[in-house]
MARFINU-84958 format. One record per residue (C-alpha): x, z, y; residue in three letters; residue number from 1. Coordinates in pm, whole numbers. Layout:
N
       px       pz       py   rest    nr
        X        Z        Y    ala   NUM
...
# end
This chain:
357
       px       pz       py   rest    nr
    14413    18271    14423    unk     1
    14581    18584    14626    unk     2
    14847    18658    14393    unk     3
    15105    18859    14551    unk     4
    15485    18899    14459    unk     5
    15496    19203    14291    unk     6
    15150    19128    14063    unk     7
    15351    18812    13944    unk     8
    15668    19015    13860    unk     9
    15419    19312    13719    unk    10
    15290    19054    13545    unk    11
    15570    18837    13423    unk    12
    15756    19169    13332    unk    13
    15497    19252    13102    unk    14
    15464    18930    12891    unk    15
    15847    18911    12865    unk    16
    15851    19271    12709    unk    17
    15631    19137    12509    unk    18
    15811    18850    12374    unk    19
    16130    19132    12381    unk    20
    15934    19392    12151    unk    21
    15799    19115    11922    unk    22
    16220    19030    11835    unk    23
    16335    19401    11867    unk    24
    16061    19539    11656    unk    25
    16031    19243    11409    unk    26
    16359    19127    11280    unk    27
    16213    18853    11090    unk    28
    16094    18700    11406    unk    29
    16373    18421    11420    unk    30
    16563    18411    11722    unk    31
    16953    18137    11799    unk    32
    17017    18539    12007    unk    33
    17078    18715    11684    unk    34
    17167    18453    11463    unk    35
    17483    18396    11694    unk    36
    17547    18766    11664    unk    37
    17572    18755    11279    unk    38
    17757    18409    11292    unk    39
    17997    18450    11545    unk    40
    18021    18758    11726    unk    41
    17997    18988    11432    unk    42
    18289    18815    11217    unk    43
    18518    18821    11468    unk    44
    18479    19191    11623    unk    45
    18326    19033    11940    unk    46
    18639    18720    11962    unk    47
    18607    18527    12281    unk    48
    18410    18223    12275    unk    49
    18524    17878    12234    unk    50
    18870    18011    12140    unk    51
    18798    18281    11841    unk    52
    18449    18101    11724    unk    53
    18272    17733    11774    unk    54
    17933    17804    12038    unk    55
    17714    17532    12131    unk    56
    17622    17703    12421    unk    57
    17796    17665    12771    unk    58
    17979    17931    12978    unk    59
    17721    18124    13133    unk    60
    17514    18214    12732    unk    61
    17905    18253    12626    unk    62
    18036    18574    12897    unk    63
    17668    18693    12815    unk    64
    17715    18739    12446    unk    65
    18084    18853    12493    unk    66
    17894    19127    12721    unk    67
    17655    19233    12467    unk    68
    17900    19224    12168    unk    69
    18058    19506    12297    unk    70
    17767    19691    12218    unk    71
    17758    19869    11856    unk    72
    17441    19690    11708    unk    73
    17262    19393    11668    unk    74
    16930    19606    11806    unk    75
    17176    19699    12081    unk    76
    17312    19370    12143    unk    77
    16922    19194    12149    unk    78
    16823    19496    12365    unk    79
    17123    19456    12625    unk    80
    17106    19068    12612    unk    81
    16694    19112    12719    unk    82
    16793    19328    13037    unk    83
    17011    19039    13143    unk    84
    16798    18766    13054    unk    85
    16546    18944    13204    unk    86
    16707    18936    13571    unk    87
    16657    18564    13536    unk    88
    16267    18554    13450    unk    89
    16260    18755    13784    unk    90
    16426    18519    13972    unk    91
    16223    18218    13793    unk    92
    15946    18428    13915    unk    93
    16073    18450    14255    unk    94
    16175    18171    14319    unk    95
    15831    17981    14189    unk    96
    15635    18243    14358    unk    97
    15814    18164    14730    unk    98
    15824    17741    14669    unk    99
    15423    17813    14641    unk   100
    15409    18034    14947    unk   101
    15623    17880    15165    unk   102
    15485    17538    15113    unk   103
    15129    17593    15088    unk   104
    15121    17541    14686    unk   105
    14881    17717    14491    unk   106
    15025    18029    14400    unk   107
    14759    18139    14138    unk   108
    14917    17815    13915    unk   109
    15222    18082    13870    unk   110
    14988    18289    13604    unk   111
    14854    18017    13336    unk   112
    15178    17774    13391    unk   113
    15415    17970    13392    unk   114
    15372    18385    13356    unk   115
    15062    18360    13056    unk   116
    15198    18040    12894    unk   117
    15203    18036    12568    unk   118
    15621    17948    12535    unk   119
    15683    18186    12799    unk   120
    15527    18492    12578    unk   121
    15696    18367    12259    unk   122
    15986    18189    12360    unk   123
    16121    18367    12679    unk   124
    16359    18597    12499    unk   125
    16460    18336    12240    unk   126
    16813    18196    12340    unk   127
    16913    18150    12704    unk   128
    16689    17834    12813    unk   129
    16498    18074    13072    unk   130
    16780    18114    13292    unk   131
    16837    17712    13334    unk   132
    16511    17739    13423    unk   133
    16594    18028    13686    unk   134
    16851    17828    13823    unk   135
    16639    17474    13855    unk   136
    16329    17670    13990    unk   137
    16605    17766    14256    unk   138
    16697    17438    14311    unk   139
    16380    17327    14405    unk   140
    16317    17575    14609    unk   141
    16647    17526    14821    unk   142
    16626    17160    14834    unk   143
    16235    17178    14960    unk   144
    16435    17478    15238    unk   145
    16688    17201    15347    unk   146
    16964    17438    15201    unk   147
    17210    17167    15028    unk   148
    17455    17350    14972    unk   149
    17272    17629    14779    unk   150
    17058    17393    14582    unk   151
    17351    17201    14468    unk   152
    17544    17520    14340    unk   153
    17221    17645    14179    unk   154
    17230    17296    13986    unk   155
    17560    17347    13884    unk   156
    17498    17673    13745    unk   157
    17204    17558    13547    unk   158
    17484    17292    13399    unk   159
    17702    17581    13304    unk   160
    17364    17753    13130    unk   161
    17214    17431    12993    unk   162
    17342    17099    12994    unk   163
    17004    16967    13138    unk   164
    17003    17051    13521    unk   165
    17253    16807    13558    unk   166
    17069    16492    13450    unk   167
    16875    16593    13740    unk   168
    17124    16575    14044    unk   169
    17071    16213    14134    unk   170
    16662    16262    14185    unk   171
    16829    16582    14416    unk   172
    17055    16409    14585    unk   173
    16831    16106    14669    unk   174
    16648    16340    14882    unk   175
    16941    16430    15143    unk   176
    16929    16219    15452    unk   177
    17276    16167    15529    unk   178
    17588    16082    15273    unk   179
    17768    16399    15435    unk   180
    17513    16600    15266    unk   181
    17494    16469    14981    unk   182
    17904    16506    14943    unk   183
    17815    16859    15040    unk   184
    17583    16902    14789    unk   185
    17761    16759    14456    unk   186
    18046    16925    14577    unk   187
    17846    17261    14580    unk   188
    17741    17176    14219    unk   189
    18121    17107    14074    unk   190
    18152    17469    14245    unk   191
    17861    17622    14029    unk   192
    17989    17457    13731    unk   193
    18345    17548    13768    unk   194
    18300    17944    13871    unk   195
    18146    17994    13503    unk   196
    18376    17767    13309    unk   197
    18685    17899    13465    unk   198
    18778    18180    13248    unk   199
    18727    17972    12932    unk   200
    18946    17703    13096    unk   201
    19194    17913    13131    unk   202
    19179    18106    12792    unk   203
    19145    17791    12586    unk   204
    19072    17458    12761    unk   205
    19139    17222    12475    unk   206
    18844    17421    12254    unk   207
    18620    17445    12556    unk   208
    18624    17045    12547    unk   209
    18595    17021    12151    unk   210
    18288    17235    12149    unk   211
    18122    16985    12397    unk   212
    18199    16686    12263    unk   213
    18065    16790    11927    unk   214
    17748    16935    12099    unk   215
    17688    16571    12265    unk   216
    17839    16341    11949    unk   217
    17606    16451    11694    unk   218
    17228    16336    11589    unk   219
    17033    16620    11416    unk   220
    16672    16540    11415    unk   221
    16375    16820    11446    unk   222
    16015    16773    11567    unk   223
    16064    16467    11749    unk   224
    15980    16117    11730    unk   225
    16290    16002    11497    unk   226
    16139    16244    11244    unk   227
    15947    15921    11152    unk   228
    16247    15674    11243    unk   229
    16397    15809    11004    unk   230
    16135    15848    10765    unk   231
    16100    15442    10783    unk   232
    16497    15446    10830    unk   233
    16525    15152    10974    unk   234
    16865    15240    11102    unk   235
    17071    15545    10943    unk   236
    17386    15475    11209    unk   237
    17434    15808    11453    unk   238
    17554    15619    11711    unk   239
    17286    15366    11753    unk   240
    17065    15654    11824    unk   241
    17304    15756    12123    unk   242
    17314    15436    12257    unk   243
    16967    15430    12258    unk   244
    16833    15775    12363    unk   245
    17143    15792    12636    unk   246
    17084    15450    12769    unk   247
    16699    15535    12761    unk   248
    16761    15866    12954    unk   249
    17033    15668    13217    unk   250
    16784    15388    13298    unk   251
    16492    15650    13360    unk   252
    16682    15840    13578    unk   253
    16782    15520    13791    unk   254
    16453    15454    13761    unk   255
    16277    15722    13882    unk   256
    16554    15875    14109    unk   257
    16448    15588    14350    unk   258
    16063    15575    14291    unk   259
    15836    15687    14567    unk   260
    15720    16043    14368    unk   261
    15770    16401    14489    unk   262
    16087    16574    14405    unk   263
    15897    16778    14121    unk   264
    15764    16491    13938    unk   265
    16050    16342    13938    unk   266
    16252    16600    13800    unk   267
    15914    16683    13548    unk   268
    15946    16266    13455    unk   269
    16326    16297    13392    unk   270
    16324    16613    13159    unk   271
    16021    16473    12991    unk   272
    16163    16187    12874    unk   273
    16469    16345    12756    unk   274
    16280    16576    12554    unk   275
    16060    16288    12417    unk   276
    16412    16095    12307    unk   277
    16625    16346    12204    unk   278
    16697    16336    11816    unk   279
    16621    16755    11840    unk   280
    16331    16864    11981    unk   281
    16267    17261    11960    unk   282
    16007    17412    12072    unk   283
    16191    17613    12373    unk   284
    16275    17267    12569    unk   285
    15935    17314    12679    unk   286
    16026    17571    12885    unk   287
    16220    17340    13142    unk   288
    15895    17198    13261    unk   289
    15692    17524    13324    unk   290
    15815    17512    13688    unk   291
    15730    17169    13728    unk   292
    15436    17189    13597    unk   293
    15391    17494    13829    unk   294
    15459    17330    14118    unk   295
    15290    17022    14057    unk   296
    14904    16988    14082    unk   297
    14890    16681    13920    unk   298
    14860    16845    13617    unk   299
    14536    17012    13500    unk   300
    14507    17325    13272    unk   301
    14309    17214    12987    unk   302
    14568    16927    12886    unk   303
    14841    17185    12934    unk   304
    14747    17414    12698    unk   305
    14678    17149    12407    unk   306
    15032    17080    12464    unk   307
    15213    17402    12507    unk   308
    14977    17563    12224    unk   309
    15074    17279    11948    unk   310
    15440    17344    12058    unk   311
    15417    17724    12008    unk   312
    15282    17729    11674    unk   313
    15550    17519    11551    unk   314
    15781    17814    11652    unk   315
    15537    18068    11472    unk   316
    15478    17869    11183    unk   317
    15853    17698    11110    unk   318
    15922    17977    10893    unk   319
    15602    18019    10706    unk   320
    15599    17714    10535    unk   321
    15807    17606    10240    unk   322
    15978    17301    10384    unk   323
    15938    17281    10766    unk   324
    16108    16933    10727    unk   325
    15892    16808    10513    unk   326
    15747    16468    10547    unk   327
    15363    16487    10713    unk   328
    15387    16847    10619    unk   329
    15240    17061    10880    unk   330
    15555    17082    11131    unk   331
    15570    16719    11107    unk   332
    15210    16685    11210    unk   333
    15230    16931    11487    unk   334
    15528    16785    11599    unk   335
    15404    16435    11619    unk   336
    15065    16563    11791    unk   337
    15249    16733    12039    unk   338
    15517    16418    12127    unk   339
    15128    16235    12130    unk   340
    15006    16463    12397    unk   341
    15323    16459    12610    unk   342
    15321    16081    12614    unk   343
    14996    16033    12711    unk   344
    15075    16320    12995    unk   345
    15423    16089    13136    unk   346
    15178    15789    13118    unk   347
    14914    15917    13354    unk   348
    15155    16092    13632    unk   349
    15418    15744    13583    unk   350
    15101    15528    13649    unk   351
    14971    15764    13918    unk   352
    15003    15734    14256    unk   353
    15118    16001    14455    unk   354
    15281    16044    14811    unk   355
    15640    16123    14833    unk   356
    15727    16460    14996    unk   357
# end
């Protein structure tokens, strides 16, 4: 398909406003943006995160909401936040739209992927997952350009947006020829880590460290698999199921870091198995495999959009039901379908073979 640039930012501009209207014109469209605002920025007259208020987010979602608090509303605040989310759908865009010209992908994969997806239009403007996605969609394209340096520091931005980029350094690195570059590129990603973190360091390091090891030490379970683990409750111990989902996740990425797939299956392998064993499973985690599955024609459409429509409605119906947690209520069911359908997907590309870039 001849899509050119600006159709796919036309384009992807439009179904983000979309997804922007639907949460600035419909407050009771739920959304972590302006939940945070009541809980933490509106108490404490815009306090600095970390130090004035707990955030579960990293650095990058914390100066953004310290930005936007200083505006005098919460329509304000979700309005301002949107423009600055919004440079990173652009550059998710971008940089998708140039990996698939440069490198003789498909291009025309951008629009039902990625652009029309079903969790792009509702959960794009939703908390700040998009712009770890801008950042690993950078990555990739970097590391496919031979431009270490670059790729690393986009990885280590992603780490100070979302934890998740970083459990995919080692499948990066293993793709550098020469130990000098890879030195060059983890150094790149302490960098993009470090340049976000700093002021919070600095401010309050002590807090900064608290409100990660809390984020990482505790098991809260939604729409995943342990929904039924712990249904059965064979074991009720916390840290039993962070032996086993971080040991799970370690030995996958050893695993696959070393296998003979392309860069963007492996990274699309790691993150899919980390979703599939994480206690928490939201329905906006799918958005850190649109670019992979973007990138990757492996994957057809029709499977696709079983998955990413069951894991949309679970975002449009969680609040019209009485008990989303329910046992084999409707969440569950969706939940478990979905989790079906994504196995059966990291079956079929793990048992597939497929040349290495």
């Amino acid at each position: 398909m001849r899509l050119r640039l600006r159709d796919a930012v036309a384009l992807a501009t439009a179904t983000y406003s979309l997804s922007v209207s639907a949460k600035l014109l419909y407050p009771g469209f739920y959304t972590d943006i302006l939940t945070l605002y009541y809980r933490n920025i509106l108490p404490t007259k815009n306090g600095i995160p970390y130090r004035d208020y707990s955030l579960q987010y990293p650095a990058i979602p914390a100066i953004m909401m310290w930005i936007g608090g200083h505006a005098p509303s919460a329509q304000y605040f979700m309005a301002v936040t949107a423009f600055m989310t919004y440079i990173f759908v652009i550059g998710t865009t971008y940089f998708l739209y140039r990996t698939c010209t440069d490198f003789g992908l498909d291009r025309g994969r951008l629009i039902p992927f990625f652009i029309m997806a079903p969790s792009f239009l509702a959960l794009s403007f939703f908390n700040w997952d998009i712009i770890a996605v801008c950042f690993v969609s950078g990555a990739i394209y970097y590391s496919f350009k031979k431009s270490h340096r670059v790729s690393g520091l986009c990885i280590g931005l992603g780490f100070a947006t979302k934890s998740y980029p970083l459990l995919l350094l080692p499948a990066f690195l293993k793709e550098m020829q020469t130990w000098p570059d890879r030195l060059e590129m983890l150094l790149s990603t302490v960098l993009g880590c470090l340049i976000p973190n700093l002021p919070f360091i600095l401010i309050d390091f002590s807090s900064l460290i608290r409100a990660y090891n809390t984020t990482y030490s505790t098991v809260y379970v939604e729409n995943s698999i342990w929904l039924v683990v712990r249904y059965f409750n064979p074991t009720n111990q916390d840290w039993l199921i962070l032996a086993i989902v971080w040991s799970t996740i370690f030995l996958v990425i050893l695993h696959t870091t070393f296998s003979h797939k392309p860069l963007v299956l492996k990274a699309w392998i790691i993150l899919a198995v980390t979703i599939l064993v994480y206690p928490s499973y939201p329905p906006q985690y799918d958005l850190w495999l649109l670019p992979m599955f973007v990138l990757a024609p492996t994957f057809g459409l029709i499977p696709f959009l079983a998955f990413d429509f069951l894991n949309t409605s679970i975002a449009f119906s969680w609040f019209q039901v009485d008990n989303p947690f329910q046992p084999w209520g409707v969440i569950w069911d969706i939940s478990l379908i979905r989790v079906g359908i994504l196995v059966g997907l990291l079956i079929w590309v793990a048992r597939r073979k497929t040349p290495a870039n």
